[in-house]
C-alpha positions as CSV (number, residue, x, y, z in Angstrom):
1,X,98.5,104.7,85.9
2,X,98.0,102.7,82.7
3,X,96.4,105.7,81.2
4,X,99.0,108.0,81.9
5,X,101.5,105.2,80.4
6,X,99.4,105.1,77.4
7,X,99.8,108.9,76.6
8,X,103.1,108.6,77.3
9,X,104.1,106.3,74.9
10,X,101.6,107.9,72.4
11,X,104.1,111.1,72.7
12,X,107.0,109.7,72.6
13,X,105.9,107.7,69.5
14,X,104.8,111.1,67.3
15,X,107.8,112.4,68.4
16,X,110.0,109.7,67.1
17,X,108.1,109.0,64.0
18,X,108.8,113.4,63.5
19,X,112.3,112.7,64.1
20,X,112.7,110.2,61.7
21,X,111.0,112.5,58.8
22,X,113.6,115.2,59.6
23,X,116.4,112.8,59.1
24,X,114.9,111.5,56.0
25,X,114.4,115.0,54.9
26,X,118.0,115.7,55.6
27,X,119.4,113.3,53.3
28,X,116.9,114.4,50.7
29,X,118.0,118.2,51.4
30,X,120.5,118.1,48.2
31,X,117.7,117.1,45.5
32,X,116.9,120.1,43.3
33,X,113.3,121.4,45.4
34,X,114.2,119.9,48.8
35,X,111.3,122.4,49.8
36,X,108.3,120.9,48.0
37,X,109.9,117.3,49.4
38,X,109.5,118.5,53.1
39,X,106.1,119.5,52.1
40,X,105.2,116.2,50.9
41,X,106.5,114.6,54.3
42,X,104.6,116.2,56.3
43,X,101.4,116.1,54.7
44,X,102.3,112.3,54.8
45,X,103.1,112.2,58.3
46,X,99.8,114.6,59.3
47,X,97.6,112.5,57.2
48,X,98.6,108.9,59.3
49,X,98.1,111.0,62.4
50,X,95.2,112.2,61.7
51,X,94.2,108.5,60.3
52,X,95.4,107.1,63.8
53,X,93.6,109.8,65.9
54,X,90.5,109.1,64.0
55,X,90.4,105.5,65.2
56,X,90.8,106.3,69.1
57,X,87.5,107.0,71.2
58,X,86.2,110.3,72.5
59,X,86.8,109.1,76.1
60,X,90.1,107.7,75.3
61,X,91.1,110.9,73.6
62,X,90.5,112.8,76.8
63,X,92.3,110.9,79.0
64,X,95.4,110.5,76.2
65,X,95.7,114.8,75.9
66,X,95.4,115.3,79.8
67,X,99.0,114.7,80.9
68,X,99.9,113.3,84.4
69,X,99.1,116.0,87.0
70,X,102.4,117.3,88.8
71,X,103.3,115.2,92.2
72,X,101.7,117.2,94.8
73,X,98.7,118.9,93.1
74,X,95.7,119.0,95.4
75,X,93.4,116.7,94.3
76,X,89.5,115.0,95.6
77,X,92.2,111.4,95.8
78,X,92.1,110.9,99.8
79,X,94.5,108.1,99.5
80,X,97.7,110.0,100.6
81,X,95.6,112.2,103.6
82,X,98.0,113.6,105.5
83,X,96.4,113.1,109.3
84,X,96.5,117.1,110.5
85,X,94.7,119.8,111.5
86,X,95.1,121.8,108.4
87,X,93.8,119.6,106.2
88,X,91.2,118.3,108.2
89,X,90.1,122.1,108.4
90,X,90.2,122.4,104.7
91,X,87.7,119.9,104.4
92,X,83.6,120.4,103.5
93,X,81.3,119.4,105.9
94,X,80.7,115.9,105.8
95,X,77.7,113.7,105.6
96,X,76.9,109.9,104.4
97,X,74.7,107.0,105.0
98,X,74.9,104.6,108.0
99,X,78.0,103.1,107.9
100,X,79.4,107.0,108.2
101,X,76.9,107.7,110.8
102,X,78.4,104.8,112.9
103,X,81.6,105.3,112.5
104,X,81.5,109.0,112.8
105,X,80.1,108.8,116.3
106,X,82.2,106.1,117.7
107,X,85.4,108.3,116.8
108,X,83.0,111.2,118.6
109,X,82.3,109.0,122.0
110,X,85.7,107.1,121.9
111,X,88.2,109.9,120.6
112,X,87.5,113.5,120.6
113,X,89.4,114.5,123.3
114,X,92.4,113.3,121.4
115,X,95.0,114.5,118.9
116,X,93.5,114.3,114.6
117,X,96.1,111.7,114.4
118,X,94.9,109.7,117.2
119,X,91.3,110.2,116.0
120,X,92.5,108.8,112.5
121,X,94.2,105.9,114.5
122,X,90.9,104.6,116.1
123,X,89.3,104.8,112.6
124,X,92.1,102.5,111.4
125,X,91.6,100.1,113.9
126,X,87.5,100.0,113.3
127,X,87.7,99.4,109.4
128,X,91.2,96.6,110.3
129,X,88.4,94.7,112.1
130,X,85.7,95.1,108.8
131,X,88.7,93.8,106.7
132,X,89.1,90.8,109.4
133,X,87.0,87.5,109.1
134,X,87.6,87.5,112.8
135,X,84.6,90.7,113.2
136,X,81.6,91.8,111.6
137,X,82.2,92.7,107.9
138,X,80.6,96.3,108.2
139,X,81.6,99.4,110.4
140,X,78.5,99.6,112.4
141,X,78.6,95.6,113.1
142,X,81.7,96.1,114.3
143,X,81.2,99.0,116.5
144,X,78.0,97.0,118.1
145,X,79.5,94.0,118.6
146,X,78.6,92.7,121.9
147,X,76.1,95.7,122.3
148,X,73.3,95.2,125.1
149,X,75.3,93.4,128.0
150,X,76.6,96.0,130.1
151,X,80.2,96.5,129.8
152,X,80.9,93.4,127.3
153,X,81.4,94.9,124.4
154,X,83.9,96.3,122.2
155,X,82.8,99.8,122.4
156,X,82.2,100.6,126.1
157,X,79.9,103.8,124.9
158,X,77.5,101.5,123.2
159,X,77.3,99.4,126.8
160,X,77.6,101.8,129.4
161,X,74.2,102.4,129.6
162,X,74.5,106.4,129.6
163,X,72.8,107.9,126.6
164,X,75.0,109.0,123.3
165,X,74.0,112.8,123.0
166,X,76.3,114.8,121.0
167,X,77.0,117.5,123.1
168,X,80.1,119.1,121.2
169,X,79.1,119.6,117.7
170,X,82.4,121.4,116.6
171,X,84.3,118.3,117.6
172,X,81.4,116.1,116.0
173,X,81.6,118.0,112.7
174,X,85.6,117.6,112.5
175,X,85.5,113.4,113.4
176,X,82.5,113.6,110.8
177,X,85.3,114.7,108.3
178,X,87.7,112.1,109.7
179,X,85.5,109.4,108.9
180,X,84.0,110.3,105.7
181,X,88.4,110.5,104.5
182,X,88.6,106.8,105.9
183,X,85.4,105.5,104.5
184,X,86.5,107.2,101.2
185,X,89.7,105.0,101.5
186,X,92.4,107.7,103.3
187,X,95.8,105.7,103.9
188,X,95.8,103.6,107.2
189,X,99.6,104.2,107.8
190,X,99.1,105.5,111.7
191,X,99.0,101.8,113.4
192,X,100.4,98.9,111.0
193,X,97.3,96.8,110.9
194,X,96.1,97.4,114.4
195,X,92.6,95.6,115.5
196,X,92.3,96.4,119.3
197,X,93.5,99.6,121.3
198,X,93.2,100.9,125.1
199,X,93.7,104.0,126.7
200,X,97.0,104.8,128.7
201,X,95.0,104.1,131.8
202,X,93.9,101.3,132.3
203,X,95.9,97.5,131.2
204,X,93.8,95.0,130.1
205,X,94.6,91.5,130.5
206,X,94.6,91.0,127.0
207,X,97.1,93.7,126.0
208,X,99.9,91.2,127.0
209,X,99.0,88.5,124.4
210,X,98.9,90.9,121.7
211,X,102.0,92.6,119.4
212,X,102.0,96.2,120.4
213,X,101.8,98.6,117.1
214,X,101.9,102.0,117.8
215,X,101.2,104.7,120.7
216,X,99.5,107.7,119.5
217,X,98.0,110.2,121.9
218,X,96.4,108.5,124.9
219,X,96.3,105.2,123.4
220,X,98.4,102.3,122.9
221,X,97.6,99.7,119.8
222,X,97.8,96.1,119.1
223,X,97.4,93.4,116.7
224,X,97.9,89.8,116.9
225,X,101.1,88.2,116.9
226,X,101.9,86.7,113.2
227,X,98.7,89.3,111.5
228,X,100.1,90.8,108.9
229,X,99.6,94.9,108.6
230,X,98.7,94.6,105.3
């Protein structure tokens, strides 16, 4: 942004220093070779650009010539990901280290019967609990918190005691590109800072002390009461 600012200003600035040379010029315009005046302007005026130029780094340079792209132009940015089908379909196939792995599998085991944006959703609330002091600072501490006492921790797959075999590669391969968008820091604007979640059928006993957020798909989602959604 400060960039773009920068060669803003650096246009606006030639163009006004231009504009004062013509006006200049105009008032010179009645001596007897206004021509060879004009002449001498400019090659003024070139010569302190080209002095000022000469002064600004190669890096810079590029960055000061490349104007602002048009609002809208498709870009690599994932910030703005729109959560749909489309795009998701658009996407390369995805890979990454650990942390993608983990992450990419609990959306698989927790979420692939559900809607992209409810698949985005559960991503959200996985990497609201890295952000919190309150859980592991890493996506696959997170996801194996509590892992290896049946049915106490946070992920029931990890628990359950039934092996985690991918079995659906196609839907595998799209919550692979899900994850690598939210890893790669895609908005989080489905669930207004949620932490926990829970399917539409069951009704956990702690649902009722925390704020509802959002209900996307099969899933209801909550944070606690006073968290910000920051």
């Amino acid at each position: 942004m400060r960039m773009r600012l920068t060669w803003t200003m650096c246009m606006a600035g030639l163009l006004s220093f231009a504009s004062q040379g013509q006006a200049e010029d105009v008032r010179v315009s009645s001596a007897t070779n206004p021509t060879a005046v004009l002449d001498t302007r400019l090659t003024e005026l070139l010569g302190q650009e080209r002095q000022a130029l000469s002064a600004v780094r190669p890096d810079q340079m590029r960055l000061l010539t490349v104007p602002p792209k048009p609002r809208g132009e498709n870009t690599s940015d994932v910030s703005g990901v729109i959560q749909s089908a489309t795009w998701l379909a658009s996407q390369p196939a995805a890979s990454g280290g650990a942390e993608w792995q983990c992450l990419s599998e609990a959306l698989y085991f927790e979420a692939r019967g559900e809607t992209v944006a409810g698949q985005f959703a559960v991503a959200e609330v996985i990497l609201n609990r890295v952000d919190s002091p309150a859980y592991p600072n890493s996506v696959c501490g997170v996801i194996n918190q509590g892992t290896g006492q049946r049915y106490q921790c946070q992920f029931t797959y990890t628990c359950d005691g039934n092996a985690e075999v991918i079995h659906e590669p196609r839907a595998y391969s799209r919550v692979g590109k899900i994850a690598r968008a939210m890893l790669d820091g895609a908005e989080r604007s489905l669930t207004n800072g949620a932490t926990h979640y829970h399917t539409r059928a069951v009704n956990p006993r702690w649902a009722s002390r925390l704020a509802k957020t959002a209900t996307i798909g099969v899933h209801y989602f909550y944070r606690q009461h006073g968290q910000s959604n920051g």
